[in-house]
C-alpha positions as CSV (number, residue, x, y, z in Angstrom):
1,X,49.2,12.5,-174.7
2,X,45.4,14.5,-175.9
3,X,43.7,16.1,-178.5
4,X,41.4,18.9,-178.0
5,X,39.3,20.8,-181.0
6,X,36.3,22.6,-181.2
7,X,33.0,22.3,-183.5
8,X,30.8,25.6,-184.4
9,X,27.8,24.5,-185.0
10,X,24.8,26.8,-183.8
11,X,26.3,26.5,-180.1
12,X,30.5,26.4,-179.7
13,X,31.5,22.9,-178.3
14,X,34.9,22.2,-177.2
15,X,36.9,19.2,-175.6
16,X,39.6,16.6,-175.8
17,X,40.8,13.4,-175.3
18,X,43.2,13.1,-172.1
19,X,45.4,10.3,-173.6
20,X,47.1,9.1,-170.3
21,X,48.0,5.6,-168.4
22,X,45.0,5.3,-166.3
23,X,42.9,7.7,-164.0
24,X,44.2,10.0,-161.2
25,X,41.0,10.9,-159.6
26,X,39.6,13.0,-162.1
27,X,36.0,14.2,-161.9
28,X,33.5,16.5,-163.1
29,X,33.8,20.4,-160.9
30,X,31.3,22.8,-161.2
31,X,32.9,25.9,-159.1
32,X,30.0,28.9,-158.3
33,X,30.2,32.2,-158.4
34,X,30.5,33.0,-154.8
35,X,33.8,30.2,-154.5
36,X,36.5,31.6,-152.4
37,X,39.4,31.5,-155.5
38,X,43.0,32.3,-154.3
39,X,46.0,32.8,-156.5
40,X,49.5,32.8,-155.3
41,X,50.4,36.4,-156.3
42,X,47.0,38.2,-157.4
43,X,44.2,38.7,-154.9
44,X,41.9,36.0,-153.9
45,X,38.4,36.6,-155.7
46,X,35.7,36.2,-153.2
47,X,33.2,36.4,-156.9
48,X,33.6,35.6,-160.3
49,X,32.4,33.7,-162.8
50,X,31.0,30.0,-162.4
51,X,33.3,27.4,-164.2
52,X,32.7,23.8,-165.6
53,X,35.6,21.5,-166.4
54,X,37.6,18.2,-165.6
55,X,39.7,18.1,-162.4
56,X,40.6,16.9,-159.2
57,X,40.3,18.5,-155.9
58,X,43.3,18.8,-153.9
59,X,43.1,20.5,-150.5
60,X,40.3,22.4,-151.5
61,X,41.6,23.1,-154.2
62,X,40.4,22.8,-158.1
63,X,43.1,21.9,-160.2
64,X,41.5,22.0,-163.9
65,X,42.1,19.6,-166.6
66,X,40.1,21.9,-168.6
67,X,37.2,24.1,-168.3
68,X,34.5,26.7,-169.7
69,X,33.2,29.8,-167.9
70,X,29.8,31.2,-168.3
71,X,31.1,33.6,-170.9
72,X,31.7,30.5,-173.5
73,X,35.9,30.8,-173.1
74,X,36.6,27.6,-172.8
75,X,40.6,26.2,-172.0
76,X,42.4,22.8,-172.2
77,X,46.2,21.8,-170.8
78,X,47.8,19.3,-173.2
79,X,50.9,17.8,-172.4
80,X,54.0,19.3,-173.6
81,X,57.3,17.1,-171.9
82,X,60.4,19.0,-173.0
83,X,59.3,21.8,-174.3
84,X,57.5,23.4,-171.3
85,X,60.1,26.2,-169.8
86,X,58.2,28.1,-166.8
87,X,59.8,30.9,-164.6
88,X,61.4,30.3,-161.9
89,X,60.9,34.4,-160.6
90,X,58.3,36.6,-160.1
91,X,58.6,39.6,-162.6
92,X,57.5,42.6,-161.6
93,X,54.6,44.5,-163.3
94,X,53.2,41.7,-165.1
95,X,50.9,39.0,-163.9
96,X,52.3,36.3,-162.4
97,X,50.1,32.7,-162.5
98,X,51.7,29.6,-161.0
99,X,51.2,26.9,-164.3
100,X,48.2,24.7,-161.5
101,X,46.1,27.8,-161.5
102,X,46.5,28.5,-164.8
103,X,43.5,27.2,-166.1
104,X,41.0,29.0,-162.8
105,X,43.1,32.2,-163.1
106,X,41.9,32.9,-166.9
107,X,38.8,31.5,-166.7
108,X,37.8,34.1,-164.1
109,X,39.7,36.9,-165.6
110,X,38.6,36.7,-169.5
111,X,35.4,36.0,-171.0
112,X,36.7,35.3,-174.7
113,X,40.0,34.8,-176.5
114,X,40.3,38.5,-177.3
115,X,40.3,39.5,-174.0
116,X,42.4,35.8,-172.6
117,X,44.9,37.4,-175.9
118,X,45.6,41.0,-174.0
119,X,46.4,39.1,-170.5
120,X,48.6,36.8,-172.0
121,X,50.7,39.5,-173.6
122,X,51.5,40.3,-169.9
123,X,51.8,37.2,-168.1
124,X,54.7,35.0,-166.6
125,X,53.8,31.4,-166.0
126,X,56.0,29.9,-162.8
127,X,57.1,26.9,-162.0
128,X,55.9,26.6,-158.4
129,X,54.3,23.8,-157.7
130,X,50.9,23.3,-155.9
131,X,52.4,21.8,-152.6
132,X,55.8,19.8,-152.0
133,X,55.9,16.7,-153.7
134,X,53.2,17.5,-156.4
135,X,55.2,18.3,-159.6
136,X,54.6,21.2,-162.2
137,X,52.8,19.8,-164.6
138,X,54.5,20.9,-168.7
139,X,51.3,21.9,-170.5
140,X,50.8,24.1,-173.5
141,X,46.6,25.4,-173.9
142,X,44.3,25.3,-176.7
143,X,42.0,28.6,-175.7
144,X,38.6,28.9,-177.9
145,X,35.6,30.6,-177.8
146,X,32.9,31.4,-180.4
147,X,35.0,32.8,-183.1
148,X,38.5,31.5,-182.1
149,X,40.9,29.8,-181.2
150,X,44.5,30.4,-179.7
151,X,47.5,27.5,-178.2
152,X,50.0,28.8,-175.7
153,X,53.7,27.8,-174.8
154,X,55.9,28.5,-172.5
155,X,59.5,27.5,-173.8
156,X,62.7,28.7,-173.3
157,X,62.2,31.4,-176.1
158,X,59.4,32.9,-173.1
159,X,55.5,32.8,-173.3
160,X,54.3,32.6,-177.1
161,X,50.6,32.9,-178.0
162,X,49.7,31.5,-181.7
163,X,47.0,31.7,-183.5
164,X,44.7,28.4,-184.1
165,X,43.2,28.4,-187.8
166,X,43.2,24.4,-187.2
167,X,41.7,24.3,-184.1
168,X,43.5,21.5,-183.0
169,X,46.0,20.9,-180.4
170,X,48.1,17.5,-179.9
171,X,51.7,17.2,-177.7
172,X,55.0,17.5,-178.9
173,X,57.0,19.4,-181.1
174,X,56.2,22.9,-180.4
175,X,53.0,24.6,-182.3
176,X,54.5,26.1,-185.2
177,X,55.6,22.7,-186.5
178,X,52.2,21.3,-186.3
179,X,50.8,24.5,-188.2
180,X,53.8,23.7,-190.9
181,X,53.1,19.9,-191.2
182,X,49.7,20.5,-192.9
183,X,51.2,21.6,-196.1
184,X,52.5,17.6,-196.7
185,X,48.9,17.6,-196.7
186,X,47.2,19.9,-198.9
187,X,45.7,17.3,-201.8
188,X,43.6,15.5,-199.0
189,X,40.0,15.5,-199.7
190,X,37.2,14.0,-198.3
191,X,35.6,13.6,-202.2
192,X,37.5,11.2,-204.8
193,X,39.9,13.3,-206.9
194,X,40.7,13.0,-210.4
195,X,44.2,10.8,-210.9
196,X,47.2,13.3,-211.6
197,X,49.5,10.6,-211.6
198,X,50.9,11.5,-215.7
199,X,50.1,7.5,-216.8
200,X,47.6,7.8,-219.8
201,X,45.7,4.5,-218.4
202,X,42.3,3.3,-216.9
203,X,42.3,4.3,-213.7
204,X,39.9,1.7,-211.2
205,X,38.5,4.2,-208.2
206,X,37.7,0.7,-206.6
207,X,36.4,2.2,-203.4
208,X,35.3,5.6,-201.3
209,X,37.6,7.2,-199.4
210,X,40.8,7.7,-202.2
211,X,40.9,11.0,-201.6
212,X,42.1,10.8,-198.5
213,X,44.9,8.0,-199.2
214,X,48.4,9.0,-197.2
215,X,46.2,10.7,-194.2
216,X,47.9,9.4,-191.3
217,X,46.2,6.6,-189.1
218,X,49.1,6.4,-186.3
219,X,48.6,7.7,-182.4
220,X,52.1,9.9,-182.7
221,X,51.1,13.4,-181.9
222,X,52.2,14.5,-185.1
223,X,49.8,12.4,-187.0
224,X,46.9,13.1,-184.4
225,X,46.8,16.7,-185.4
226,X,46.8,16.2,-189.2
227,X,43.7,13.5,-188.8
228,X,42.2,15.4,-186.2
229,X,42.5,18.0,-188.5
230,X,41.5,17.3,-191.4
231,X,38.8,15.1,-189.5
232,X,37.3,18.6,-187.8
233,X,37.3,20.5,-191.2
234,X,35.2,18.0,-193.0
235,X,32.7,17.7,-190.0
236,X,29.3,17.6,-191.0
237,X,25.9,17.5,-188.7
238,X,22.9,18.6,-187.9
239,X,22.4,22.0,-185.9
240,X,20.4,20.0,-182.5
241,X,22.2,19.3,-179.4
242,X,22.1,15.6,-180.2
243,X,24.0,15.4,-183.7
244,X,26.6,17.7,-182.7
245,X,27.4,16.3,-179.9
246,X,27.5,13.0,-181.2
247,X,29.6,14.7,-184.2
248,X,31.9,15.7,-181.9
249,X,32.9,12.7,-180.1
250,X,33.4,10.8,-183.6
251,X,35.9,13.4,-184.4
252,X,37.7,13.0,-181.0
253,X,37.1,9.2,-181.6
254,X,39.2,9.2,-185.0
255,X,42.6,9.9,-182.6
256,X,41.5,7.6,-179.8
257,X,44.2,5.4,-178.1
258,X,43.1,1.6,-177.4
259,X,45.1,-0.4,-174.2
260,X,47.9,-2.2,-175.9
261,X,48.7,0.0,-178.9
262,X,51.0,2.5,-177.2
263,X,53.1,1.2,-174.1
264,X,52.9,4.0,-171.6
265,X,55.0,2.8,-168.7
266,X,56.5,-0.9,-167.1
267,X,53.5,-3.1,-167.3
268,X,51.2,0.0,-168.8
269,X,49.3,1.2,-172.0
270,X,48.0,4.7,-172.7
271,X,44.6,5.3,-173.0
272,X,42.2,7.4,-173.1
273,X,41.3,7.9,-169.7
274,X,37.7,10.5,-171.2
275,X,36.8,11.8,-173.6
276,X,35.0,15.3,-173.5
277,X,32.5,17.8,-175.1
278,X,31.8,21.2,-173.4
279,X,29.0,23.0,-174.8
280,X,30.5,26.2,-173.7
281,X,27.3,28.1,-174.9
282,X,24.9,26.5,-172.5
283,X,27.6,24.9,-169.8
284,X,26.9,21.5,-170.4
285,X,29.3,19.3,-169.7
286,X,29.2,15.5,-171.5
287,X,32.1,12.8,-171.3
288,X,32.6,9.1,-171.6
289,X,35.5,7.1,-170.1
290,X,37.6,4.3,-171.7
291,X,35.4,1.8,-169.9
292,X,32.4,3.2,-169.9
293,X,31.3,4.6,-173.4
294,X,28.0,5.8,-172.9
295,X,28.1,9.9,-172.8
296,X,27.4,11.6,-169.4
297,X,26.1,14.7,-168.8
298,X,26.8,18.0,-166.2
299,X,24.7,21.1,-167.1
300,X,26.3,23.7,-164.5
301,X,22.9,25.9,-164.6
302,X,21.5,23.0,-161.8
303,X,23.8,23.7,-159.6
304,X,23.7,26.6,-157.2
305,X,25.3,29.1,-159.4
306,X,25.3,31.2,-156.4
307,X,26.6,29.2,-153.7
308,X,30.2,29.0,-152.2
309,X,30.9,25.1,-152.4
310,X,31.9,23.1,-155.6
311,X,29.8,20.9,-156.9
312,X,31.7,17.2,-157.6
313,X,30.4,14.6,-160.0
314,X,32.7,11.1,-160.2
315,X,33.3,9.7,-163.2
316,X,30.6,7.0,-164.1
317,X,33.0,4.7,-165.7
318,X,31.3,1.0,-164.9
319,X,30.3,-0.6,-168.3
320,X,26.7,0.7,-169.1
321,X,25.0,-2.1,-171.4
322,X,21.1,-1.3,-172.5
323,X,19.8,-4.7,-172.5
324,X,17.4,-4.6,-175.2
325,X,15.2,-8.2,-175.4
């Protein structure tokens, strides 16, 4: 399972926690401008925009976790088992994206969520997979940029593009539910509230944090997006590079999933595999790993922007101690 958000802060940050049961060769891709990008039914793009994201590279090709173009639009696939309905056709006069270019196809085709909006209201995601034996993957997106945020499904009910006022994307059930689910919530606060309770007696506020009694501290997806939430929406930092992005990893860190607490498969436990901040206004790229806690940095603008190969960075996820005496 994941959780991505966003922070506005000065510069737009976005990024998520890929909650899985280990790594599968992910690393850090940096594709150029001039990179060759083919798309099963639209015409190759010899240029385009440079991207930044998570992925691996499989035959030469980049298969995005998630990702930010220079523009600042910035995407994440989430995982969405059971819901996630692709096509199994090609419909004519719209644009067709297999679901593993996704992620390259709008990144290279919008520059913000207005314009990723008006190609989505003609688009068909299919089901073809990559190669034979590689499985489509069932995703939903969380799409930002500057001013905001969008989630897309694919579900039986077709292709349905919702607006993101929470700016928060989990798993399972389907959006709307999520959106509804914050109403149970709507007497949180971060502040100590005055008891309502109706009992005339001497109330003892014996510690901080009361106002946010019932918020929910459990790794179901359900309860990741109300604390993530609610988490994001009381953020406060400073405006630098360093405060945000250290905001941002604490509110990432509030939904974290720790090896034992959620049994992922015969003999394993979900975790999360990286954790990562995109500041999608000056393409850096910063993550840590489950082993490895210190935060790593990309910035895209080293690479050659202008070249035709993609740049790719392996995870540094060997335990990094500072030894200080």
């Amino acid at each position: 399972m994941c959780t991505a958000t966003t922070l506005r802060n000065g510069d737009f940050y976005f990024g998520r926690n890929l909650d899985l049961g280990g790594q599968h060769g992910e690393k850090v891709l940096v594709v150029p401008r001039a990179f060759p990008l083919s798309f099963r039914h639209h015409k190759a793009l010899e240029r385009h925009e440079a991207i930044i994201g998570m992925g691996v590279m499989m035959n030469g090709y980049p298969l995005f976790y998630d990702g930010a173009n220079e523009s600042g639009l910035a995407v994440a696939g989430l995982n969405f088992p059971g819901n996630a309905v692709y096509s199994e056709s090609i419909q004519e006069g719209r644009h067709n994206v297999a679901v593993f270019e996704f992620i390259p196809w709008l990144l290279t085709h919008a520059g913000s969520v207005d314009e990723a909006e008006l190609l989505l209201s003609s688009t068909v995601l299919l089901s073809e997979p990559f190669a034979p034996g590689v499985p489509t993957a069932t995703l939903h997106w969380m799409i930002s940029d500057k001013e905001r945020s969008i989630v897309v499904e694919s579900t039986s009910t077709g292709l349905h593009v919702y607006d993101n006022k929470a700016e928060v994307l989990t798993n399972n059930p389907e959006f709307p539910f999520h959106m509804f689910s914050l109403n149970n919530y709507t007497r949180l606060s971060p502040s100590d509230q005055k008891p309502t309770f109706g009992i005339d007696m001497d109330y003892d506020v014996y510690c901080k944090g009361l106002g946010g009694l019932g918020l929910p501290g459990d790794l179901s997806s359900v309860s990741r997006f109300i604390k993530a939430a609610f988490v994001r929406a009381n953020s406060v930092s400073g405006k630098d590079e360093s405060s945000n992005v250290s905001q941002f990893f604490h509110i990432l860190g509030s939904v974290d999933q720790q090896r034992g607490a959620v049994i992922y498969g015969d003999g394993e436990y979900e975790i999360t595999v990286y954790a990562a901040c995109i500041n999608a206004s000056k393409g850096f790229y910063y993550y840590h790993t489950y082993d490895n806690p210190r935060i790593n940095k990309v910035d895209m603008h080293r690479e050659n922007l202008e070249g035709s190969e993609i740049s790719v960075f392996p995870l540094q996820d060997k335990l990094d101690i500072l030894e200080v005496n």
